[in-house]
C-alpha positions in Angstrom: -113.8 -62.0 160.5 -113.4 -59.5 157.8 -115.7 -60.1 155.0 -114.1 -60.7 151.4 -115.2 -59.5 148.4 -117.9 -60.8 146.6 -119.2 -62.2 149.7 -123.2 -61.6 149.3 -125.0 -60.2 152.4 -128.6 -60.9 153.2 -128.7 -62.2 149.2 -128.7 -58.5 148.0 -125.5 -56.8 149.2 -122.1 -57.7 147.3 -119.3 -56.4 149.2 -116.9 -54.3 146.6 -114.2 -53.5 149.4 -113.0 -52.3 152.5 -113.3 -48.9 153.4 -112.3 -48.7 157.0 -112.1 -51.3 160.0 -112.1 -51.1 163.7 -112.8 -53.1 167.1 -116.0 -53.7 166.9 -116.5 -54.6 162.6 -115.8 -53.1 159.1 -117.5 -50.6 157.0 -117.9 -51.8 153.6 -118.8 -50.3 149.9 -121.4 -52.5 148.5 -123.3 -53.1 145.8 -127.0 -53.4 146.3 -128.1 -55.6 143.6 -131.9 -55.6 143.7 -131.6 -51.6 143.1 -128.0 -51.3 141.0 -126.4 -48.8 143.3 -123.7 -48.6 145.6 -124.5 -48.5 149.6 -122.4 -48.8 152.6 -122.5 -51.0 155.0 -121.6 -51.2 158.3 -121.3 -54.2 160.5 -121.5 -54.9 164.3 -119.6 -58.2 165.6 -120.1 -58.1 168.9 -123.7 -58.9 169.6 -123.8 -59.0 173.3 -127.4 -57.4 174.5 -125.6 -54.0 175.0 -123.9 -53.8 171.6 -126.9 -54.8 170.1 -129.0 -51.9 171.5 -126.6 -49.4 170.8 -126.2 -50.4 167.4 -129.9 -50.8 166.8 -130.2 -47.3 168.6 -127.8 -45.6 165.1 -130.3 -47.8 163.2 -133.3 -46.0 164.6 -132.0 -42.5 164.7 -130.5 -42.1 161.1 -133.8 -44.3 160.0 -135.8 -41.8 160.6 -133.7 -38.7 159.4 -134.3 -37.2 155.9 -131.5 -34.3 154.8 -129.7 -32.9 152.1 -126.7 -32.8 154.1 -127.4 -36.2 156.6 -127.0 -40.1 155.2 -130.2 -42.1 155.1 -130.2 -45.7 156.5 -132.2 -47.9 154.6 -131.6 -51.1 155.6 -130.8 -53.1 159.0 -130.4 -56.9 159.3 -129.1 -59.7 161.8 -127.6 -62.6 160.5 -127.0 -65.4 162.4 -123.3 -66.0 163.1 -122.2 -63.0 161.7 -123.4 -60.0 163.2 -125.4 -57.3 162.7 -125.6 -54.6 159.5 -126.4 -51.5 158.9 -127.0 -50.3 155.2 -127.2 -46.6 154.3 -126.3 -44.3 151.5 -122.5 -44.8 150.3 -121.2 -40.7 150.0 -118.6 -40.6 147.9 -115.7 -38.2 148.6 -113.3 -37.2 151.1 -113.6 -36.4 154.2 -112.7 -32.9 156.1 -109.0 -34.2 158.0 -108.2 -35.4 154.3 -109.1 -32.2 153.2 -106.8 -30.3 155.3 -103.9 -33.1 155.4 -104.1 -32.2 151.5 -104.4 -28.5 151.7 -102.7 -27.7 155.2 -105.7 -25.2 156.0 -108.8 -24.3 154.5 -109.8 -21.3 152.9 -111.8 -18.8 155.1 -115.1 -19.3 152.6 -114.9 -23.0 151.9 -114.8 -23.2 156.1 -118.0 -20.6 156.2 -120.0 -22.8 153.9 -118.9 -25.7 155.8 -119.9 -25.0 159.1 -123.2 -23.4 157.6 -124.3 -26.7 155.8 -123.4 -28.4 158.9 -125.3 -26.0 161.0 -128.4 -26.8 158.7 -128.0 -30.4 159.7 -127.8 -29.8 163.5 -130.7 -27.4 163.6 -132.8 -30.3 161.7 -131.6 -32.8 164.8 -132.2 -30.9 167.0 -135.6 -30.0 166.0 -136.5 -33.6 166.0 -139.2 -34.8 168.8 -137.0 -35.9 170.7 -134.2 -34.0 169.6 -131.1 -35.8 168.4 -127.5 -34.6 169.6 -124.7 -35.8 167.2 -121.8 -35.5 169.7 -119.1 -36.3 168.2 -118.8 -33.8 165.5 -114.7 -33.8 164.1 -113.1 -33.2 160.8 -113.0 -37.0 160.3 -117.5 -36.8 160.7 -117.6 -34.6 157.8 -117.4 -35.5 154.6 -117.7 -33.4 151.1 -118.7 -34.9 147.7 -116.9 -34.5 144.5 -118.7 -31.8 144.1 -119.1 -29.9 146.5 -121.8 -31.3 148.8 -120.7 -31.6 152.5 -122.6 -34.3 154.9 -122.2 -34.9 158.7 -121.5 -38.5 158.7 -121.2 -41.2 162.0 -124.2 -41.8 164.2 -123.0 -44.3 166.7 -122.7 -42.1 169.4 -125.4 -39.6 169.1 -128.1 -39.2 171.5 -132.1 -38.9 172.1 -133.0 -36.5 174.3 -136.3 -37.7 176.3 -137.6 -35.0 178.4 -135.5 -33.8 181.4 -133.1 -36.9 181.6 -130.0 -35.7 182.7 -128.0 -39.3 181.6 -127.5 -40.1 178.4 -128.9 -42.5 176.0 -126.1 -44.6 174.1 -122.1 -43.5 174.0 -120.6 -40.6 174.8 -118.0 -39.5 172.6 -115.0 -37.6 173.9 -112.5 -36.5 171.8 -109.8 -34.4 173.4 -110.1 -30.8 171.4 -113.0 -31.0 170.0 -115.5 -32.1 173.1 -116.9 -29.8 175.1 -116.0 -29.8 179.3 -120.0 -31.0 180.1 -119.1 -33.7 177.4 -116.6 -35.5 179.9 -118.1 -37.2 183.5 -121.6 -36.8 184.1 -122.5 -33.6 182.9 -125.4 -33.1 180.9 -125.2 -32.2 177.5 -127.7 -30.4 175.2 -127.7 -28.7 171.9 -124.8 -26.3 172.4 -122.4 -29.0 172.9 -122.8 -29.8 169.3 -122.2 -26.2 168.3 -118.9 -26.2 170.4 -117.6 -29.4 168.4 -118.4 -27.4 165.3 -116.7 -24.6 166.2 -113.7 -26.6 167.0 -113.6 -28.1 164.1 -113.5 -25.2 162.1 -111.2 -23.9 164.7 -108.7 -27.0 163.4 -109.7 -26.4 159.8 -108.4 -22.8 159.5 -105.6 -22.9 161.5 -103.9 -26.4 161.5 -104.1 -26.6 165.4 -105.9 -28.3 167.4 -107.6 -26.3 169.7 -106.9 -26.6 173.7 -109.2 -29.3 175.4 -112.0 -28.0 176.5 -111.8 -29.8 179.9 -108.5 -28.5 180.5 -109.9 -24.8 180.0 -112.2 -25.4 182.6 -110.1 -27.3 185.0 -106.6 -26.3 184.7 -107.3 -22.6 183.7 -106.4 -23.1 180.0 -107.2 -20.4 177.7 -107.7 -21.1 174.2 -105.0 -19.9 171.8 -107.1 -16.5 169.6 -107.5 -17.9 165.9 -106.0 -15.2 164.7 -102.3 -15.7 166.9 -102.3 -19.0 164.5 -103.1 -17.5 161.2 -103.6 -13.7 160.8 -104.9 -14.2 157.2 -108.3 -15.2 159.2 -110.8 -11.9 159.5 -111.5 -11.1 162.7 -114.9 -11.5 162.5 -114.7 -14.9 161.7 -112.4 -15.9 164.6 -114.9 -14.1 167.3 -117.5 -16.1 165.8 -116.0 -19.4 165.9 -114.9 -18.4 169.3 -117.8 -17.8 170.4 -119.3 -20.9 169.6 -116.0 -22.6 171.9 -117.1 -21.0 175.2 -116.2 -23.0 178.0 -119.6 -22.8 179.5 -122.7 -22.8 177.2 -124.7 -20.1 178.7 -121.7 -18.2 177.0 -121.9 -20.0 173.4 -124.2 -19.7 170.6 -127.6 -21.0 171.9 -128.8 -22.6 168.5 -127.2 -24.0 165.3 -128.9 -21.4 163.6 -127.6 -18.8 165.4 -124.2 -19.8 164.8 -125.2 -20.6 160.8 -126.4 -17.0 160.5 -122.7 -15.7 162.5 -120.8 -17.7 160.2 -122.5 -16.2 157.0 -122.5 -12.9 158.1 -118.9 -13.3 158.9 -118.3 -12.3 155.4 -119.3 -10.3 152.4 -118.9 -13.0 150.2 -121.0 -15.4 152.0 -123.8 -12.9 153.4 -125.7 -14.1 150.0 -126.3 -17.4 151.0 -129.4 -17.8 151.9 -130.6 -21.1 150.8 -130.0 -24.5 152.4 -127.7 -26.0 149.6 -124.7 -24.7 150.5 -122.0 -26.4 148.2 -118.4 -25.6 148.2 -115.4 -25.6 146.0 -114.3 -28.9 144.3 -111.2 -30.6 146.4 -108.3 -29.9 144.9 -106.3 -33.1 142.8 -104.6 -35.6 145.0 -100.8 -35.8 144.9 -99.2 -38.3 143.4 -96.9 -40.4 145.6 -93.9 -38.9 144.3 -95.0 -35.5 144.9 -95.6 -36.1 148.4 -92.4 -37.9 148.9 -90.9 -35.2 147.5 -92.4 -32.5 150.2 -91.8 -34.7 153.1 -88.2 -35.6 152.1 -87.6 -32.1 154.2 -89.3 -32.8 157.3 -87.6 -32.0 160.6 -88.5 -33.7 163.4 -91.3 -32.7 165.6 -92.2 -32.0 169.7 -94.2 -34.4 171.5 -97.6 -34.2 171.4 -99.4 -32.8 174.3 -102.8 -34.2 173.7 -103.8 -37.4 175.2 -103.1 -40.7 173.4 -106.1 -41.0 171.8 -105.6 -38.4 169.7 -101.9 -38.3 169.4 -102.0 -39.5 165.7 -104.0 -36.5 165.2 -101.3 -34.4 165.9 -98.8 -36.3 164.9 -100.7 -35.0 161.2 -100.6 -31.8 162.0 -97.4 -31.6 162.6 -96.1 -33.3 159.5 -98.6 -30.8 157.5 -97.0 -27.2 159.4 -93.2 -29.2 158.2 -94.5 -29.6 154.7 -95.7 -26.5 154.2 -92.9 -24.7 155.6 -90.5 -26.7 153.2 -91.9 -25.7 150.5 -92.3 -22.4 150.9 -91.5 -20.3 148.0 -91.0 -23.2 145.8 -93.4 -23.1 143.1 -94.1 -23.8 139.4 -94.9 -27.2 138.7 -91.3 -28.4 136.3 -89.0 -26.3 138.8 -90.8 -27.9 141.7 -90.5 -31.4 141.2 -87.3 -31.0 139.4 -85.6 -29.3 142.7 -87.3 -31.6 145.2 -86.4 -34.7 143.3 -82.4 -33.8 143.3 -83.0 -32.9 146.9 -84.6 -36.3 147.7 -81.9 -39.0 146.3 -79.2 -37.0 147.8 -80.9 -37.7 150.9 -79.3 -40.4 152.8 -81.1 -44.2 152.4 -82.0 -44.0 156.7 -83.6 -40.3 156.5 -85.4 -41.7 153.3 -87.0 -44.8 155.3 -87.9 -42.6 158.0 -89.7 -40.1 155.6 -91.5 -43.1 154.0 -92.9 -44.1 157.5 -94.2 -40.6 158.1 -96.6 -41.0 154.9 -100.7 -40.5 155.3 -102.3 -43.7 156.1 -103.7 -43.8 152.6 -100.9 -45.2 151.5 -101.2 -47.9 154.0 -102.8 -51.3 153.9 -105.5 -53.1 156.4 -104.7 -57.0 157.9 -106.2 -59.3 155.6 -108.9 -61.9 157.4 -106.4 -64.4 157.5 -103.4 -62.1 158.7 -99.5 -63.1 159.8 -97.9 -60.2 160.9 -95.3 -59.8 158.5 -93.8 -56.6 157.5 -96.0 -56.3 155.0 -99.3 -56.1 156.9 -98.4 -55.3 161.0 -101.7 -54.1 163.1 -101.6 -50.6 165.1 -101.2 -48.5 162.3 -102.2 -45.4 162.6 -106.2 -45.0 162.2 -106.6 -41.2 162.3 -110.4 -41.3 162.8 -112.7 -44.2 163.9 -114.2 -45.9 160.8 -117.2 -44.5 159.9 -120.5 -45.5 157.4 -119.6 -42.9 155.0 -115.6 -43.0 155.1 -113.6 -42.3 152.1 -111.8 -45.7 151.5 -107.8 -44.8 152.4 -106.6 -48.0 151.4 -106.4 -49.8 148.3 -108.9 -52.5 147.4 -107.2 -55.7 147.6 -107.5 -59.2 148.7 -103.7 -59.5 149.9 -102.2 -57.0 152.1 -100.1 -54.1 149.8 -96.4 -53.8 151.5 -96.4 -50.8 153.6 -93.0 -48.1 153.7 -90.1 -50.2 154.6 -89.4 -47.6 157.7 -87.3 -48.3 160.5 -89.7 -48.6 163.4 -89.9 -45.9 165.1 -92.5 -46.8 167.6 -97.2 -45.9 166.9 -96.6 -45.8 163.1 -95.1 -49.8 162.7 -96.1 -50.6 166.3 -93.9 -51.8 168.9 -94.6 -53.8 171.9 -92.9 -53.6 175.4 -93.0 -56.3 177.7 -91.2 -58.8 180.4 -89.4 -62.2 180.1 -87.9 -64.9 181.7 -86.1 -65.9 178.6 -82.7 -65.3 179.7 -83.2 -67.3 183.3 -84.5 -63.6 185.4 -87.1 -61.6 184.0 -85.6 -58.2 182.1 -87.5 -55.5 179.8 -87.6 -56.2 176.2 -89.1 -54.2 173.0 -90.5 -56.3 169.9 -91.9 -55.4 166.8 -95.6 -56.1 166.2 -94.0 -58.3 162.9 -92.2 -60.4 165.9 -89.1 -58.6 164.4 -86.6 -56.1 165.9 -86.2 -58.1 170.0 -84.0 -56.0 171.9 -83.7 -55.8 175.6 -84.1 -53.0 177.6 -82.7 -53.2 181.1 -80.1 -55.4 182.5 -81.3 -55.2 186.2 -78.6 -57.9 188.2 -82.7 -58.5 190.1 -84.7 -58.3 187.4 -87.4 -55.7 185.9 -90.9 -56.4 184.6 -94.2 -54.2 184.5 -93.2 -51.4 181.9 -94.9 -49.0 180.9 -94.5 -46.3 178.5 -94.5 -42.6 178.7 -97.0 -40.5 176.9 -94.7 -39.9 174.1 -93.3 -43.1 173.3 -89.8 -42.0 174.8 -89.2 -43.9 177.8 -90.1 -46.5 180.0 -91.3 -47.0 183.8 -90.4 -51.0 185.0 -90.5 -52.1 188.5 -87.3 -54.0 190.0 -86.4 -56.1 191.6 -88.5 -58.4 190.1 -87.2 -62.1 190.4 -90.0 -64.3 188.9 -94.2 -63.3 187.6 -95.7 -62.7 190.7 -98.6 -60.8 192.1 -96.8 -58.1 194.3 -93.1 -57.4 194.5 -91.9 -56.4 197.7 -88.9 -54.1 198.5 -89.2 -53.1 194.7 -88.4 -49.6 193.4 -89.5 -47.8 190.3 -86.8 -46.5 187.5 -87.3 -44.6 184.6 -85.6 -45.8 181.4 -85.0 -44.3 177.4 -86.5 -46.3 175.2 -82.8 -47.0 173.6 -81.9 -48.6 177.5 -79.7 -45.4 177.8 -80.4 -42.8 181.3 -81.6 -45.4 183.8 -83.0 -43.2 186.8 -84.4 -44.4 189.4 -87.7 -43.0 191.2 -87.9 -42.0 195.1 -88.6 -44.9 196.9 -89.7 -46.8 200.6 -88.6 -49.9 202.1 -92.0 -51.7 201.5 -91.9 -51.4 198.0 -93.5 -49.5 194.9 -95.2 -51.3 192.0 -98.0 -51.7 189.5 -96.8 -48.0 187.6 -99.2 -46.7 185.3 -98.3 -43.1 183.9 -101.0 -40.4 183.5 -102.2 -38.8 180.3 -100.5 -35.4 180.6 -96.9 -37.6 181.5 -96.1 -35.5 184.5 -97.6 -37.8 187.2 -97.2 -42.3 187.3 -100.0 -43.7 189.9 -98.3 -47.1 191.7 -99.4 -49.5 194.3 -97.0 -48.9 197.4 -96.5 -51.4 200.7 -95.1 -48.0 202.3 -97.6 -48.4 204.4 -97.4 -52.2 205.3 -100.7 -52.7 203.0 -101.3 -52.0 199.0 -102.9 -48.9 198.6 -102.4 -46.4 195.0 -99.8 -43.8 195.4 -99.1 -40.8 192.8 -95.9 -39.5 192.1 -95.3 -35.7 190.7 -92.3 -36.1 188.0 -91.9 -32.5 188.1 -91.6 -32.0 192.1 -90.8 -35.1 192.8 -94.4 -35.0 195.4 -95.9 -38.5 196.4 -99.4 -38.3 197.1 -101.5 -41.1 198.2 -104.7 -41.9 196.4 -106.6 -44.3 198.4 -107.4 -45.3 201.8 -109.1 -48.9 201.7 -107.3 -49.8 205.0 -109.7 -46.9 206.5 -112.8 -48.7 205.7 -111.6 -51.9 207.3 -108.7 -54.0 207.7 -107.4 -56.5 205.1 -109.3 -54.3 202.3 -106.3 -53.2 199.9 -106.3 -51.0 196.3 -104.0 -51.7 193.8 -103.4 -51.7 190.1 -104.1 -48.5 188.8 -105.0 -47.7 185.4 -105.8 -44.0 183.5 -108.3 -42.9 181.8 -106.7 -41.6 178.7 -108.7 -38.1 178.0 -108.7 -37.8 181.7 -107.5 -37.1 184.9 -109.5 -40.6 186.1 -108.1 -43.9 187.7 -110.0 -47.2 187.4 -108.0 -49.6 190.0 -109.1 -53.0 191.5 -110.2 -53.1 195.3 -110.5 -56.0 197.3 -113.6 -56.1 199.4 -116.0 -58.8 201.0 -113.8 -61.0 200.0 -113.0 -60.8 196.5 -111.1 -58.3 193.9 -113.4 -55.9 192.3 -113.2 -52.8 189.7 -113.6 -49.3 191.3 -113.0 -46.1 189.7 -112.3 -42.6 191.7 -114.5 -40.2 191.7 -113.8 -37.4 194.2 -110.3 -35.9 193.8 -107.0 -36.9 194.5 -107.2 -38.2 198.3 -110.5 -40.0 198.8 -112.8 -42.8 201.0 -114.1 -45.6 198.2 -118.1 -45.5 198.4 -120.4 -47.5 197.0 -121.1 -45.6 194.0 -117.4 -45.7 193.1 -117.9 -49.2 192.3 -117.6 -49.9 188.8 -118.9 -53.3 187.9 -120.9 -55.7 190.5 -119.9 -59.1 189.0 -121.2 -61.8 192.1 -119.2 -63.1 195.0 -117.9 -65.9 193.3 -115.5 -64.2 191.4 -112.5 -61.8 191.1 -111.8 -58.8 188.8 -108.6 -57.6 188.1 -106.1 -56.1 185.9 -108.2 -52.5 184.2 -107.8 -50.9 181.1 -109.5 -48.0 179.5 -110.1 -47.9 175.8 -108.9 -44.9 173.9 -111.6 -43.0 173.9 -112.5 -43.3 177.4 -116.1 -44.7 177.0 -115.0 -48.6 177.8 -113.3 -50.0 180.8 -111.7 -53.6 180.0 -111.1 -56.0 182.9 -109.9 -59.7 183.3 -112.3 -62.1 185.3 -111.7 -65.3 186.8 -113.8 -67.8 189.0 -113.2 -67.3 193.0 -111.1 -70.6 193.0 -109.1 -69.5 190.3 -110.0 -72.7 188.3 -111.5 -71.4 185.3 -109.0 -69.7 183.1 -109.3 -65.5 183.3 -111.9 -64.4 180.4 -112.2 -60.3 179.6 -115.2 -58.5 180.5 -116.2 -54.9 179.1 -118.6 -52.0 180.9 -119.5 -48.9 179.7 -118.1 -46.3 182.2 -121.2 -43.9 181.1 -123.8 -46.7 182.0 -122.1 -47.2 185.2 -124.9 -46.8 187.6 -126.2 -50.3 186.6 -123.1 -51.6 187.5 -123.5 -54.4 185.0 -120.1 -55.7 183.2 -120.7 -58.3 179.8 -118.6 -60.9 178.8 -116.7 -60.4 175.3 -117.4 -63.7 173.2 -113.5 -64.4 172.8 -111.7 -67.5 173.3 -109.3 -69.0 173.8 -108.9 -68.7 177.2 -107.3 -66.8 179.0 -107.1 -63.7 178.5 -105.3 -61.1 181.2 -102.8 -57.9 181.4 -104.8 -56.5 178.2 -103.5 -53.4 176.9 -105.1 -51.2 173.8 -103.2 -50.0 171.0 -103.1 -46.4 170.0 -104.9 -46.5 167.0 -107.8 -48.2 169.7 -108.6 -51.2 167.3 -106.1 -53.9 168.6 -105.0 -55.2 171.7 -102.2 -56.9 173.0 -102.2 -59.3 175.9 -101.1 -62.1 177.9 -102.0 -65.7 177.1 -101.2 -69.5 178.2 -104.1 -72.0 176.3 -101.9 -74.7 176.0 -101.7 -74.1 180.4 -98.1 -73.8 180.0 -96.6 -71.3 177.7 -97.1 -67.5 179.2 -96.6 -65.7 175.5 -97.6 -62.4 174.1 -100.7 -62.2 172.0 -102.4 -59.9 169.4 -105.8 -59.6 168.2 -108.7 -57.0 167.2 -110.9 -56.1 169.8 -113.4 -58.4 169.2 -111.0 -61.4 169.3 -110.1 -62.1 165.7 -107.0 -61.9 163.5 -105.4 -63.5 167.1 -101.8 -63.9 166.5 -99.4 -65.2 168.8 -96.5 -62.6 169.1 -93.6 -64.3 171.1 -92.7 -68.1 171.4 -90.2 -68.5 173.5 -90.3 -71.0 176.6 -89.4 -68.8 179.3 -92.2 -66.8 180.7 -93.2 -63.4 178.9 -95.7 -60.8 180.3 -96.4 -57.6 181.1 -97.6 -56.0 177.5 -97.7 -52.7 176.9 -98.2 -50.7 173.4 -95.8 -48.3 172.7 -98.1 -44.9 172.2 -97.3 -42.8 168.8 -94.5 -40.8 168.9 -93.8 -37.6 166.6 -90.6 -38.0 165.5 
């Protein structure tokens, strides 16, 4: 539960506000009252053994860290029933995707000195014995004081290196764009893999663009779009170094963090004087008042899809709105002709366009759910959280105790959230889409033998369901898969067998949708090529021995990865595949080993790829299904925890695209099948649908860009 203010932590720490929120806790601004000054705190809910040593693990590692341009912990606490806390110094400011939302790009200086002070920070890491790797380095981990003073901010996923280890010590971050390729799988990672994220960074700083994934480089023969092709106002020497420091492999890259500080400097006459660590830069410019930036938006055209993976979707989804801005309001300048013009352009701008602009506004202007939170359309979950909350966030919402009314937008999907999912309600079960206020039901499809197990495309434009589909049951035989708008317009239907296709999950990159198939006369994982219409078959359980069978298959969102269940010895359990496209399940491709006594079912990645999510129940199916979590980097222990969330039960989860929230299906009262909402640690549950008939199926409708 969300702490309120005034509440007094530890008797010293008196909460002030809210400055962001995510699955696992809030960060807070506090006030420490045995020294008068303000501190952040950050809180961990879930205090399962594994939480509890990663979090301590941030506690250690910024503990013993003293830096001009690093936080400094200097508190940590447990308190019983709550959770654990993490006190450290509040920096004041905005943080670097602020920055550029604001100013569209940054100047070529202000990014030198940037990177530089950062650079100062990462050669002090990685100096340490043992050396400490940030990994996950992104505009939204820097921050920059009023005036001037930049810090590298959020700790939770770095790493100690101890010796030779190849595996890794706490989370591994991977943020599509700005993660180097030995970031993703197994890979090890070292210094240099900071200094890429850097240079990505400043790569999205002076250009607006995110760069190409670094895994895709490697894999798919990507190259990564020249600085300069983006903004030719960048010096060349500048762009070589920042690409240098991006090379796919990091033999190729800068080899220390002081090598690439002395690059940067030297990119430039102006900077080559800079010599000393304190390396401030200019004052961010004013904020715009909410007018203003209604005004500049009120021109906005709307935007392609986003190829980047889900999780970072929103990201773009910013960028986009920033390269629209700009360009509408090019060549109009001085400050009374400005807003006189823009205003006279907004209020002859039809009421609908007007709603839709409001929707497309920063998150700033957005509120969090209260603790005790209805969805109404004032406060709805799955709004857009740009960057995972950090210790040292700049608060983007308003300090309140009640929700603030967000835009009055027409949902459009990601921004105001919206939910697909199956019912019975109207006697056979048909598609629906419902607002994450419980407003806005419409139905989808209108199959005469019923549809049920959508799920959406990468975009947030249409819809893959399975029919026929007569009644909830755990395989449909004979069924087909269709593709679907998202308005229930261009129903198409997919290639097909006579044993039937089911269980469709799309991939990342939205050209491919894995499905379990009977094709075969057993359930094994098919994959389907959108573009070449292709149907390749993923796995062969039936050719380790009879009766084994692999079904529900579930992405990895920054990957190419499935996790799928796979009955063996008897019961259900989580696998994940490991080697290629066609492949022989092995014993390392087992995910979790949870006991002989139960089954495992129903997968689902969180957004950042580091979690796999997975529904348990007992072996006789008489203890209602509870969710269970495992680190997909820890996997070689094989050891899944239960998440401390009741009531029971708890299956078909499925995780918004801001990763905070999840939806799911839920029966406590043993009869009702309805839709459910919560955080990811089980609070602020809300029950979503009420009618009799059975729903099921969630899915969360991804951001879209237009």
């Amino acid at each position: 539960m969300t702490l309120e203010q005034g509440t007094l932590l530890n008797g010293r720490y008196r909460i002030v506000d809210i400055l962001g929120q995510g699955g696992m806790g809030s960060v807070y601004r506090a006030l420490d009252e045995n020294l008068g000054v303000e501190v952040a705190v950050k809180e961990n809910l879930f205090t399962t053994d594994e939480y509890s040593r990663q979090f301590r693990l941030e506690a250690v590692i910024l503990a013993s860290l003293r830096h001009q341009n690093l936080p400094r912990v200097t508190d940590h606490f447990v308190m019983e029933g709550y959770g654990q806390y993490l006190v450290m110094d509040y920096i004041e400011g905005e943080d670097l995707r602020q920055r550029m939302e604001r100013m569209d790009t940054i100047p070529e200086e202000d990014a030198i000195l940037i990177g530089a002070a950062v650079c100062d920070a990462l050669a002090y890491l990685h100096s340490r014995r043992p050396p400490v790797l940030h990994r996950d380095i992104k505009p939204g981990n820097i921050k920059i004081t009023p005036d001037g003073r930049v810090y590298l901010v959020d700790f939770g996923l770095a790493k100690l290196i101890q010796g030779s280890q190849t595996t890794t010590t706490g989370a591994r971050a991977m943020t599509p764009g700005y993660s180097p390729p030995e970031q993703y799988g197994t890979a090890r990672t070292d210094p240099r893999s900071d200094i890429y994220s850097l240079g990505a960074t400043l790569y999205a700083a002076l250009t607006g663009h995110i760069p190409e994934d670094g895994l895709a480089r490697v894999m798919d023969n990507v190259e990564l779009t020249p600085i300069r092709k983006h903004n030719p106002k960048i010096s060349r020497r500048l762009a070589a170094v920042i690409e240098k420091a991006m090379e796919a492999y990091p033999d190729d890259r800068y080899q220390s963090a002081d090598e690439f500080r002395r690059g940067l400097l030297n990119s430039s006459s102006k900077t080559q004087r800079f010599t000393e660590l304190d390396l401030n830069i200019s004052v961010p410019p004013p904020p715009e008042d909410e007018e203003a930036r209604a005004v500049k938006n009120s021109n906005i055209s709307p935007s392609t899809p986003a190829k980047a993976v889900v999780d970072v979707v929103n990201s773009f989804t910013t960028r986009m709105r920033r390269r629209a801005r700009r360009d509408a309001v090019l060549g109009i300048w001085g400050g009374a002709v400005l807003v006189l013009l823009a205003i006279l352009l907004f209020w002859n701008t039809s009421p609908a366009f007007r709603q839709g602009i409001f929707s497309l506004l920063p998150n700033s202007t957005r509120s969090i759910p209260s603790p005790e939170i209805t969805f109404t359309p004032e406060a709805q979950p799955g709004l857009p959280a740009t960057e995972a909350p950090t210790a040292t966030i700049t608060p983007t919402i308003p300090p309140t105790d009640t929700p603030q009314p967000t835009a009055t937008a027409t949902p459009i999907g990601g921004g105001t959230g919206q939910i697909a999912f199956a019912s019975t309600r109207t006697g056979i079960p048909q598609v629906y889409i419902i607002n994450v206020d419980g407003s806005g039901l419409r139905q989808i499809t209108n199959e005469q033998d019923g549809a049920c197990q959508p799920d959406w495309s990468p975009d947030g434009k249409r819809l893959v369901y399975v029919s026929p589909c007569r009644q909830k049951q755990d395989f449909y035989q004979g069924s087909s898969l269709y593709l679907i708008d998202a308005n229930g317009e261009n129903r198409t239907p997919l290639p097909t067998s006579l044993g039937g296709d089911f269980e469709p999950a799309w991939s990342p990159d939205g050209k491919r949708i894995a499905f379990t198939s009977l094709r075969d006369g057993y359930m094994e994982i098919y994959m389907i090529n959108l573009e070449t219409g292709q149907i390749t078959r993923l796995t062969r359980a039936q050719s380790i021995s009879r009766g084994l069978y692999a079904r529900m298959p579930a992405w990895n969102p920054i990957g190419f990865q499935l996790a799928y269940v796979l009955k063996r010895a008897g019961t259900t359990q989580i696998w994940v595949t490991t080697d290629g496209d066609v492949y022989l399940p092995k014993p390392n491709d087992q995910l979790a080993q949870t006991g002989n006594n139960t089954n495992d079912f129903l997968p689902v990645w969180t957004r950042d790829g580091q979690f796999v999510l997975f529904s348990q129940t007992n072996f006789e199916g008489t203890v209602p299904a509870w969710l269970m979590s495992i680190r997909y980097e820890e996997r070689q222990l094989k050891q899944a925890v239960r998440l401390p969330i009741e009531p029971l039960p708890i299956v078909d989860v499925n995780i918004s695209p801001d990763g905070f929230w999840m939806v799911f299906e839920s029966w406590p009262d043993s009869q009702n099948h309805d839709i459910y909402i919560s955080t990811l640690t089980g609070s602020n549950r809300v029950r979503l649908t009420t009618d009799p008939g059975f729903d099921f199926d969630p899915v969360w409708r991804p951001f879209r860009t237009e």
